[in-house]
C-alpha positions as a Markdown table, in Angstrom:
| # | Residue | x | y | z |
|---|---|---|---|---|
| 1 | Unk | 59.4 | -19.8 | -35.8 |
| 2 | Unk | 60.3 | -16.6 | -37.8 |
| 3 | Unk | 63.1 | -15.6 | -35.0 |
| 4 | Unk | 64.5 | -19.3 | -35.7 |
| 5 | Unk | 64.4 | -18.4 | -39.5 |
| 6 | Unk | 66.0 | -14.8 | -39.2 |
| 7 | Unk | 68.7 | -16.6 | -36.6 |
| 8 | Unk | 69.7 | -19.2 | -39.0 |
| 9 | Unk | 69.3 | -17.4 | -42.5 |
| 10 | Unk | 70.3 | -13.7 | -41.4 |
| 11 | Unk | 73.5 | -14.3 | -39.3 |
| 12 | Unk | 74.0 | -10.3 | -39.9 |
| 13 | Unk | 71.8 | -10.3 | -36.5 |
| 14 | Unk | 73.8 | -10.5 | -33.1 |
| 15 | Unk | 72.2 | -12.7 | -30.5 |
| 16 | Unk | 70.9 | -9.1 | -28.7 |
| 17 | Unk | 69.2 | -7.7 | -31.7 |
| 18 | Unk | 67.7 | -11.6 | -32.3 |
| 19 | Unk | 66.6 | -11.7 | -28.3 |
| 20 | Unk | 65.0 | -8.2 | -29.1 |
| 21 | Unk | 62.9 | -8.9 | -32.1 |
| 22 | Unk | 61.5 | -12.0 | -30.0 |
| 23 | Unk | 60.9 | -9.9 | -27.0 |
| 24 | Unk | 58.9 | -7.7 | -29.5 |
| 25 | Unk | 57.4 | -10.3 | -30.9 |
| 26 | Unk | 56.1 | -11.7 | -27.7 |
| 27 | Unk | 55.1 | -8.0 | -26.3 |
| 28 | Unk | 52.8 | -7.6 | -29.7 |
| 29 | Unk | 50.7 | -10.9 | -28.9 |
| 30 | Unk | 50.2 | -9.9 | -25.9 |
| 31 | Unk | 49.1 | -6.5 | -27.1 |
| 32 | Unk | 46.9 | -8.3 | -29.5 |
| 33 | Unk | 45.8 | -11.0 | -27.7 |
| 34 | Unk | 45.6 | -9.9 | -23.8 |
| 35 | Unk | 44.8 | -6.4 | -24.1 |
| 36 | Unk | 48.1 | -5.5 | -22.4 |
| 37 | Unk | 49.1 | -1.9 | -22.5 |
| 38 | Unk | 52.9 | -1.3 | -22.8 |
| 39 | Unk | 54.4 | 1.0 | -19.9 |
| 40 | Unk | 56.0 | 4.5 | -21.5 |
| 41 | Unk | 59.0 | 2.8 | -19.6 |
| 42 | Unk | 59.9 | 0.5 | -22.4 |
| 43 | Unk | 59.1 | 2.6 | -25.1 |
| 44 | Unk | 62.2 | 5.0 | -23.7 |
| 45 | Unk | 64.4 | 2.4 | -22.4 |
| 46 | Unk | 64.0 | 0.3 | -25.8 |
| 47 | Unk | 63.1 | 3.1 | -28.4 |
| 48 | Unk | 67.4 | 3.7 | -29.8 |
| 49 | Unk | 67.6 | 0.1 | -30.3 |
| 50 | Unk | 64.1 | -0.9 | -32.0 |
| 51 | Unk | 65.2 | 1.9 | -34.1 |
| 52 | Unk | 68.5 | 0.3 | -35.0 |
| 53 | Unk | 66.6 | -2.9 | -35.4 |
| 54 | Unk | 64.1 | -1.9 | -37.7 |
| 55 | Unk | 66.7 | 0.3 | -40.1 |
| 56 | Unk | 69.4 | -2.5 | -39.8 |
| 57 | Unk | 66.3 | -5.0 | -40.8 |
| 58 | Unk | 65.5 | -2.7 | -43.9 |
| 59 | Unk | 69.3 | -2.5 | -44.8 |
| 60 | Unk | 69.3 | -6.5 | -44.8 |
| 61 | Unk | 66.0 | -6.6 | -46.9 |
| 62 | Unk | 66.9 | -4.7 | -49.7 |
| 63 | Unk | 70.5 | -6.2 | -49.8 |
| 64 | Unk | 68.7 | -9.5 | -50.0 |
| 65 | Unk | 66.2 | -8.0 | -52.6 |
| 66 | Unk | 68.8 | -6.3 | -55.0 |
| 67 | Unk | 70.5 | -10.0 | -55.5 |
């Protein structure tokens, strides 16, 4: 529900970063939920553009904030 929200209120997101905070999304339940340990592997494949996400996500808030 809160990737629907961000995809139709926030269309400053691309359909990648959107499929990536989802991906996320689904890799922390099952982190909390399943015990499931996330391979090194995605950490470095993944770790330039969660970093993008995250400041691009900031960037948005505070624009949204300062109106």
């Amino acid at each position: 529900m809160l990737i629907a929200y961000l995809r139709e209120f926030f269309p400053q997101f691309s359909d990648a970063e959107i499929l990536l905070a989802d991906n996320l999304r689904q890799t922390r339940n099952k982190i909390a939920y399943k015990g499931f340990f996330v391979p090194p592997d995605f950490v470095e494949r993944n770790d330039a553009k969660m970093r993008e996400l995250a400041i691009k996500t900031i960037t948005v808030l505070k624009e949204k904030l300062e109106k």
